[in-house]
N, C-alpha and C positions, 0 to 999 in steps of 0.2 A: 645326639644333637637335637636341637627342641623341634620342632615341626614348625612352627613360624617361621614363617619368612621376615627377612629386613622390612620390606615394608609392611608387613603387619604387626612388627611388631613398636616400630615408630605409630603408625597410626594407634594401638590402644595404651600408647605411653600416657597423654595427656585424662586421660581415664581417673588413674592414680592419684594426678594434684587436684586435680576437681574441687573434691572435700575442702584442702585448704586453701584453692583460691575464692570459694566461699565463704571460708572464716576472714581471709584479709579482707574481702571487698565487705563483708559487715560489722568488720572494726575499722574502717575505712567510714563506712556509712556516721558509724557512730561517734569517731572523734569529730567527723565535718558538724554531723548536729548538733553537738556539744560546743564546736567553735562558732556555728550561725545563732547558736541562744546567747552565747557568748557577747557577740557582736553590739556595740552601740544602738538603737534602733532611734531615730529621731522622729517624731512621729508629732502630725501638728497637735500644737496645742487647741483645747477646746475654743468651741468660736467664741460660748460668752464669757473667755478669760480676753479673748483677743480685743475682743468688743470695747468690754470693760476698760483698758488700758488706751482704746484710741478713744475713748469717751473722754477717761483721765486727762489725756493729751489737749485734746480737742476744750475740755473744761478751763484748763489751764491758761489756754491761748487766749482763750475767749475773755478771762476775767482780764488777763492785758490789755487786750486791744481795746476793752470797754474803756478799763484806766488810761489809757493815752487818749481817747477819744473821747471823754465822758463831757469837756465843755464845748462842741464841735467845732473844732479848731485842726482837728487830723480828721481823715478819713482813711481804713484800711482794708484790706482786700487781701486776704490769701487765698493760695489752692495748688496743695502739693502736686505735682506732676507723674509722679511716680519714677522709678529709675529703668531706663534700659537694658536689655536682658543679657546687652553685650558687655556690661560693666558690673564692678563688684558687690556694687548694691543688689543691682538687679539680677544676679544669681543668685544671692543668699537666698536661705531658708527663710530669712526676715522681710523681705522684699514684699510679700504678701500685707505686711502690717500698713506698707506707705503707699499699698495703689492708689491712682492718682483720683482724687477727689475726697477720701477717707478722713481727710483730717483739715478739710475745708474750714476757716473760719473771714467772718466780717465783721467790722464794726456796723452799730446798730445805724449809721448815717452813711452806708455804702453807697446807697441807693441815690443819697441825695446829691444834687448838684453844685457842684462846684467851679469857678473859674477853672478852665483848665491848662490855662498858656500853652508854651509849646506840645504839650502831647498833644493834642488834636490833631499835631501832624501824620500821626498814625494811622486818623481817618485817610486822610487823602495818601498815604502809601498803602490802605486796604484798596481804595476806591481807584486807583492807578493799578493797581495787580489786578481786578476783578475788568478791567477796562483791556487789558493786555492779553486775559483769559477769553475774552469775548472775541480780540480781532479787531479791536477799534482802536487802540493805543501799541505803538512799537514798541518794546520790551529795551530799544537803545535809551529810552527815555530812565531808566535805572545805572545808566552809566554816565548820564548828564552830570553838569558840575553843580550843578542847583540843585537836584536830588540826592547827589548826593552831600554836600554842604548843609542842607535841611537835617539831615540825620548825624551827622559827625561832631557839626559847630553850632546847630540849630539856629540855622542862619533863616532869617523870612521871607527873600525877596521869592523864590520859586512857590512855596506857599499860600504866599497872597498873592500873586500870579495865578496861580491854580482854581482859588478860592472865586476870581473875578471870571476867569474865563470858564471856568462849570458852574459855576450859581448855586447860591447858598439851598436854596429849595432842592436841587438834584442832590446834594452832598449830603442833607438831612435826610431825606429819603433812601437813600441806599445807607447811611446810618441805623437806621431804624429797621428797615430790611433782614442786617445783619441781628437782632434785636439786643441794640445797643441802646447808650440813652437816645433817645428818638430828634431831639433839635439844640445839638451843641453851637449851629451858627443860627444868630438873628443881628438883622445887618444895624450895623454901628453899636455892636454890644462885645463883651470879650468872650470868645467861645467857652463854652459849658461842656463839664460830661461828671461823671461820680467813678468811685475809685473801683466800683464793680463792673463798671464798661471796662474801664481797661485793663482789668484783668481776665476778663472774656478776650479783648483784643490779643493777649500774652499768651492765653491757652489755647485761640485759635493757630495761631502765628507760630507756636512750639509743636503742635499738633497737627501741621499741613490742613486743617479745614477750610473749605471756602471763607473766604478769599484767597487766603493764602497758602492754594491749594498745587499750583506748580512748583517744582522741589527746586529747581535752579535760579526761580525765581528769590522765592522763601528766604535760601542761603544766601542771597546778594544781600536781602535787607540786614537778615541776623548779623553777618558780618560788618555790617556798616554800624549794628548796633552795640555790636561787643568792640569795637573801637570810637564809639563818640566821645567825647574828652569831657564832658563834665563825668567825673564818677567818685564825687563826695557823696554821694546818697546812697541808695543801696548798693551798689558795687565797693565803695567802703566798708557798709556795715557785712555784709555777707563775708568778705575777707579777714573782718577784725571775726568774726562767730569762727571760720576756718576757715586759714591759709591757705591759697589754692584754689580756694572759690572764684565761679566764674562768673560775667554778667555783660546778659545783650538787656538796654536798656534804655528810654528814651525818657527824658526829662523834659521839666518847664519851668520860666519865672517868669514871673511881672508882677511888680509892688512887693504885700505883701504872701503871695502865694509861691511858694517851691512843690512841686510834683516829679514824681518820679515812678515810672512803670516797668518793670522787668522781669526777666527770664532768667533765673540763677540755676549756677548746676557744682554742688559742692564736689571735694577732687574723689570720693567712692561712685558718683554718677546719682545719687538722688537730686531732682531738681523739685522748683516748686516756680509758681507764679507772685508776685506782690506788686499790686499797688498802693502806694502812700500819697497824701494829700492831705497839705498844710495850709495854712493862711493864722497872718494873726500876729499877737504878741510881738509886734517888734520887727516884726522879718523886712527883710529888705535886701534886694540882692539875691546870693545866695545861702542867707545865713538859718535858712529852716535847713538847710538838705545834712548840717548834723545832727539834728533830730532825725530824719529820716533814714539816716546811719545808726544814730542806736533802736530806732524801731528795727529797723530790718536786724539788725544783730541779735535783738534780748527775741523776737521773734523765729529766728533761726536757731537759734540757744535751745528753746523749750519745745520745739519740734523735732529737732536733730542732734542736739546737744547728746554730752556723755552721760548723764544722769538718763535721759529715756535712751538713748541707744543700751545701756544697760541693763533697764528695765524688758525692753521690748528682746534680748539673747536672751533672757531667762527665759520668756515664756515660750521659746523655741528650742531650746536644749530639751 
């Protein structure tokens, strides 16, 4: 009979396999390292390929917007927004290529002044939210039917109401505050502003910054924007570039001037900001605001389009 006992000789069993549980765990090791070199590695691409191709971009835009602007008669205003990290833009690996500012472009006459009709009502929905922030104005005054009929139907009478009872001096100043164009009203003239204020108004206003710094507030306006009913101008054109596209957006006419200022958010989640501003050639009504449809279209085409959406997956693969 052997002198070990059962339980000693359970206990020097595991002794034995040792050697070969050795061998599997570093042929174990070694098909894993073999499948992780294996493995796809996606790894960013260098910065000045990245560079280089939102230069491209940005080149590209720029030679447009010069061309629809070159006899000043348009004024244009972009500035991509970048996409939210909860949508499928803004997960990709490509996401980095459109943070918001990267592929910024304006016409050379952004700056300059323009009639600006109904968008100036913008001002005084900054200048009513900032009023409402402070304690001095009731926030029911955004459920009014004149506030909101100013933004739906761009109707005037709450407006110039507004316009008489704060004083054109108060409403310039806290325009210029914000550092917009600094004196869009001078009394018995038609308000002014240039197509790069109000794309500052569009980035602020997308971006919760003061003014439009309370969230319940923000979303009362946006939503009264993304239902105004004129949307032959960019909410047309962003639709014809891709279906699905979306637009809070506030307009203007008188004579011959059509303007049109918005917040687009294509259906992957890249948004961007555009201002456009027409006068001229014939307009009257609102027969600029299909020009301002195919700007914003050929404009969203060359920034988002399938040609650089393609460009920009290679240099991320």
């Amino acid at each position: 009979m052997n002198g070990q006992s059962r339980v000693e000789r359970h206990a020097s069993s595991p002794k034995k396999y040792f050697p070969l549980i050795m061998i599997l765990v570093a042929v174990i090791a070694i098909f894993l390292g073999v499948g992780f070199l294996k493995a796809p590695v996606h790894a960013d691409p260098p910065k000045a390929k990245v560079s280089s191709q939102q230069t491209a971009v940005k080149q590209q835009l720029q030679k447009y917007v010069d061309s629809v602007s070159k006899d000043g008669s348009v004024s244009v205003s972009f500035y991509n927004l970048g996409a939210k990290s909860t949508t499928s833009a803004g997960s990709s690996n490509t996401a980095d290529f459109y943070k918001a500012g990267r592929l910024a472009v304006s016409s050379r006459n952004a700056h300059k002044a323009y009639t600006s009709a109904s968008t100036y009502k913008l001002f005084i929905v900054a200048d009513i939210l900032a009023r409402i922030d402070a304690g001095t104005m009731d926030k029911s005054v955004l459920s009014s039917s004149g506030f909101r009929e100013m933004i739906l139907h761009s109707e005037n009478d709450f407006a110039e109401s507004y316009l008489d009872t704060t004083g054109l001096v108060t409403l310039n100043n806290f325009v210029k505050q914000q550092g917009w164009y600094p004196q869009p009203f001078i009394a018995y003239q038609s308000a002014r502003t240039t197509s790069a204020t109000l794309v500052s108004v569009m980035r602020k206003l997308d971006q919760g910054r003061y003014p439009f710094d309370n969230a319940a507030n923000r979303r009362q306006v946006l939503s009264l924007m993304n239902h105004q009913v004129y949307r032959t101008g960019i909410p047309a054109g962003a639709a014809q570039a891709a279906a699905g596209s979306t637009t809070a957006d506030k307009v203007g006419w008188i004579n011959s001037d059509n303007n049109d200022a918005g917040i687009v958010t294509l259906p992957n989640g890249e948004r961007y900001a555009i201002a456009i501003m027409t006068h001229g050639h014939g307009q009257s009504g609102f027969s600029g605001f299909s020009k301002i449809a195919r700007i914003t279209k050929n404009v969203q085409t060359i920034v988002y389009g399938q040609a650089t959406t393609n460009k920009v997956k290679q240099l991320y693969q």
